[in-house]
ZAMARGU-4260 file (C-alpha; in steps of 0.2 Angstrom, whole numbers, plus 5000, padded with zeros to 4 digits):
<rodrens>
0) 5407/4812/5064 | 5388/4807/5066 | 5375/4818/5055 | 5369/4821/5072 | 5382/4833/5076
5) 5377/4845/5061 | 5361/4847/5067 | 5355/4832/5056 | 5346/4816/5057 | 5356/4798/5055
10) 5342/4789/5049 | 5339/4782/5033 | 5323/4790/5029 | 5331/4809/5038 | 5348/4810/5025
15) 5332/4804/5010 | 5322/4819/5015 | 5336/4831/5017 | 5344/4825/5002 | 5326/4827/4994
20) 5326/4845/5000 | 5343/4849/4994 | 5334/4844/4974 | 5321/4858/4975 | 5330/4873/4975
25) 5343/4863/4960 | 5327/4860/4950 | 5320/4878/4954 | 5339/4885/4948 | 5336/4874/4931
30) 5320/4879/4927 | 5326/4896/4928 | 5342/4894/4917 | 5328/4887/4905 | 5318/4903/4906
35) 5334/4913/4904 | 5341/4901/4888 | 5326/4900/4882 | 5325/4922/4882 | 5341/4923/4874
40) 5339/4912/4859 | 5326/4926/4855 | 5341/4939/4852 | 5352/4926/4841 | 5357/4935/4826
45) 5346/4929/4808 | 5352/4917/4800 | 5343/4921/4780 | 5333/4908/4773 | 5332/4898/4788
50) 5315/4892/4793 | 5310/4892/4775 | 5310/4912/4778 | 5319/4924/4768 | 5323/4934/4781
55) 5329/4920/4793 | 5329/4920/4811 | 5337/4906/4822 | 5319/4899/4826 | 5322/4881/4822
60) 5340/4878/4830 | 5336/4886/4842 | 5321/4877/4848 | 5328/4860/4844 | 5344/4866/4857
65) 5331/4873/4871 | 5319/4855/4867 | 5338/4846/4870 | 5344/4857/4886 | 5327/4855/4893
70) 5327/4836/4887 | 5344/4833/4895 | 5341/4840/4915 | 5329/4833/4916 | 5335/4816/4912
75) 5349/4821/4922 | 5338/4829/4938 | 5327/4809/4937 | 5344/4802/4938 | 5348/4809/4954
80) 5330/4807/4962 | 5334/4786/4955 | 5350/4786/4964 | 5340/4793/4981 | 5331/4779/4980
85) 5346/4767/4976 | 5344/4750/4989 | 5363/4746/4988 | 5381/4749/4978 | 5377/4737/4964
90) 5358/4748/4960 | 5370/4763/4961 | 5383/4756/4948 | 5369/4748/4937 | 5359/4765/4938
95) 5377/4776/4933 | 5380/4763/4919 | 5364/4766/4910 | 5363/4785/4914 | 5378/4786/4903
100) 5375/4774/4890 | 5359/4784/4888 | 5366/4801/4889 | 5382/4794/4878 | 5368/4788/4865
105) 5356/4805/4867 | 5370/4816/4865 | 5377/4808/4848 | 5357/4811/4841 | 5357/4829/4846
110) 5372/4833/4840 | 5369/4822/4824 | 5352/4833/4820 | 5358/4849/4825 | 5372/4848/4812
115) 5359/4844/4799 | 5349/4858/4805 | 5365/4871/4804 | 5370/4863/4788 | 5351/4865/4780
120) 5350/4882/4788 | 5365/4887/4779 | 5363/4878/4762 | 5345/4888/4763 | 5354/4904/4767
125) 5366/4902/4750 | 5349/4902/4740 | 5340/4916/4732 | 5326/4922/4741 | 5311/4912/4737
130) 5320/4896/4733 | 5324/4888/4749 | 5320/4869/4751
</rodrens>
């Protein structure tokens, strides 16, 4: 059944801008799961010691898991936009293949540093106040 019959353009350049349009509101829907993420690592419960602080708070962690969330739609959200602009099948697979292999790769580093930063966090938290490294 031709795009037509939905109301839409067949052309090219017409499914490109719709598809376009369709990104805004997604992009919109990120930033605001962002906000909200980004609000809610302000009531995570202390962690003692961590931060260098006696008293603890989940600062560090938790920005280094907003800076990744962030970090990660975006990469995600210019993937999409790349694929829109995809000429044929053999751009799409090359685009896909390095999408993941950088994702694949990103993820084993976020997941590498937030580990030492849970680990630090609680090694600090074991110390007496005033002590931590």
């Amino acid at each position: 059944m031709p795009l037509s019959s939905f109301g839409m353009s067949n052309d090219a350049a017409g499914v490109k801008k719709m598809a376009e349009q369709g990104l805004e509101p997604i992009n919109a829907a990120i930033s605001s799961y962002l906000r909200m993420f980004q609000g809610g690592m302000s009531g995570m419960p202390s962690i003692p010691g961590m931060n260098g602080v006696p008293g603890g708070g989940a600062g560090e962690l938790g920005t280094k898991m907003l800076s990744y969330a962030g970090r990660n739609m975006t990469t995600a959200f210019t993937f999409v936009q790349s694929l829109m602009e995809a000429r044929d099948i053999r751009q799409v697979l090359e685009l896909q293949t390095e999408f993941v292999q950088s994702q694949m790769h990103a993820m084993t580093e976020q997941i590498s540093d937030l580990g030492r930063t849970a680990m630090t966090a609680m090694a600090d938290s074991a110390k007496p106040a005033g002590k931590s490294s």
